[in-house]
C-alpha positions in Angstrom: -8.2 -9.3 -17.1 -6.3 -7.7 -20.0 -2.5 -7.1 -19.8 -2.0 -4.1 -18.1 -3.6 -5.2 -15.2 -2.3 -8.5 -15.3 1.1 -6.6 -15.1 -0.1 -5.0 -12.1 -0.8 -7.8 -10.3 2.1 -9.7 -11.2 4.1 -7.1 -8.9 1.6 -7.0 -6.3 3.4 -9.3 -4.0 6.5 -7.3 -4.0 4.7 -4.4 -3.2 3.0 -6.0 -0.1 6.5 -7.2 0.4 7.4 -4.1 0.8 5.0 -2.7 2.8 5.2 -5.6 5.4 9.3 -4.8 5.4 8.6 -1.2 6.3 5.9 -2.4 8.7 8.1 -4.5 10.1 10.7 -1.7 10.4 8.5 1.1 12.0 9.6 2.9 9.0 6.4 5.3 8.7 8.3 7.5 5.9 9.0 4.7 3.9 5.8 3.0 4.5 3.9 6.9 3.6 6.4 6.6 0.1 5.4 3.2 -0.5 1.7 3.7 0.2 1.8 7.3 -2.1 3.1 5.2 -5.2 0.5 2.0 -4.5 -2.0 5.1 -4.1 -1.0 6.6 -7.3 -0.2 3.6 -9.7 -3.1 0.9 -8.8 -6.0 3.6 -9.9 -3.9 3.6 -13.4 -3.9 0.3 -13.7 -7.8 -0.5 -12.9 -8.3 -0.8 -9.3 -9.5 2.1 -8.1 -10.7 0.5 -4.8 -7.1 -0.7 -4.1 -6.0 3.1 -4.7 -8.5 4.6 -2.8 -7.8 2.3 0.8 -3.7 3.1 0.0 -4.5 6.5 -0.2 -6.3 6.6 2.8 -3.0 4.6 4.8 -1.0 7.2 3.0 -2.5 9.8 4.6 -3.0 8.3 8.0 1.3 7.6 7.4 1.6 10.9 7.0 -0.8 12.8 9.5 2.0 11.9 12.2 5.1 11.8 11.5 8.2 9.5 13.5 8.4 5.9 13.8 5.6 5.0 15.9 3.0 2.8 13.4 -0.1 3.5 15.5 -2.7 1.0 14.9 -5.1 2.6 13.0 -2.4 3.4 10.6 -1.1 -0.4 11.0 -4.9 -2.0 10.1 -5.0 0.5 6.8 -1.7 -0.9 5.7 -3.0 -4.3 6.0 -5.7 -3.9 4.6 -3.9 -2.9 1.8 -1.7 -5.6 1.9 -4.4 -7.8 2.1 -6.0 -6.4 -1.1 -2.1 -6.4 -2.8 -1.9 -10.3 -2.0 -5.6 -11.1 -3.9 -4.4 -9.5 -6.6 -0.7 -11.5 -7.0 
């Protein structure tokens, strides 16, 4: 693994942190702005599979918006957690 991604996986646990917090808040904005920069950053960094499943919960966080995390929205976002936690 060569140093950029190492980087990247050094703050993977924050960023499932995160996601879990907004989870855990029914905060489906938040969790659609933290899912758009995990979307956006991971595919830089190397892990275009990681990018392509926050992507996907991005877009589920976004197709509806309020505070209700239905649970097709809540089994992307852990599997994207999930993925976030292997990496850290």
């Amino acid at each position: 693994m060569d140093s950029v991604q190492e980087y990247y996986a050094k703050t993977a646990p924050s960023k499932a942190a995160d996601l879990e917090k907004a989870v855990g808040d029914c905060d489906r904005d938040e969790l659609g702005r933290k899912l758009h920069k995990i979307a956006g950053s991971a595919g830089g960094f190397g892990y275009a599979e990681l990018s392509r499943v926050a992507r996907q919960a991005e877009l589920l966080a976004k197709k509806a918006p309020g505070t209700e995390l239905d649970e097709e929205l809540q089994c992307a976002t852990a599997a994207v957690i999930g993925m976030l936690k292997k990496l850290g």
